[in-house]
C-alpha positions in Angstrom: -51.5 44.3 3.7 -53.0 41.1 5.4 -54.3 41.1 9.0 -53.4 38.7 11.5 -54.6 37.9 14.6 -54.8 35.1 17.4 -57.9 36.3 18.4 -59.9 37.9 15.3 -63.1 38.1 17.3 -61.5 40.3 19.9 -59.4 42.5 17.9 -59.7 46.0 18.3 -60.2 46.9 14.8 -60.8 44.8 11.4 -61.3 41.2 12.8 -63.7 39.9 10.4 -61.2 40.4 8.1 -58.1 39.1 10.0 -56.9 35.9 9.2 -55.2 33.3 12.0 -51.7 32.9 11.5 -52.0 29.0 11.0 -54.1 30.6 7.4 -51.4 33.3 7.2 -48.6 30.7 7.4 -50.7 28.6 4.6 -50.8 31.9 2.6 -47.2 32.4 2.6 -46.4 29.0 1.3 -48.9 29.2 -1.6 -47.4 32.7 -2.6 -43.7 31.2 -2.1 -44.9 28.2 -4.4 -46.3 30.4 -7.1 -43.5 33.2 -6.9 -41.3 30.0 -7.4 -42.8 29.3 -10.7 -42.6 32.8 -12.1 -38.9 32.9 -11.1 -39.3 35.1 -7.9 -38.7 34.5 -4.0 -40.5 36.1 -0.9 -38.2 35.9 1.7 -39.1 34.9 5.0 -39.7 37.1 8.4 -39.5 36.1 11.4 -39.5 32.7 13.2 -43.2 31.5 12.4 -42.5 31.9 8.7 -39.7 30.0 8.2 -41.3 26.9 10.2 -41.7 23.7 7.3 -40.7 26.2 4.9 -38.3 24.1 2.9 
């Protein structure tokens, strides 16, 4: 489970930990590029997701 807020400092529970969705979208790239090499895919969700995904 990952965390995402636009606001981590004013979430009402577990905002050190929440990441912004600009890092989440990063995240989700990396994981597509490596589940592309082991011969997986993570589909997308969602409209933010599927921005510059190619």
């Amino acid at each position: 489970m990952v965390e995402v807020h636009n606001q981590p400092d004013q979430a009402m529970s577990d905002g050190p930990q929440s990441l912004f969705p600009d890092q989440f979208d990063e995240l989700m790239k990396q994981v597509r590029e490596i589940a592309a090499v082991v011969g997986r895919t993570v589909p997308g969700i969602g409209v933010r997701e599927t921005v510059g995904v190619k």
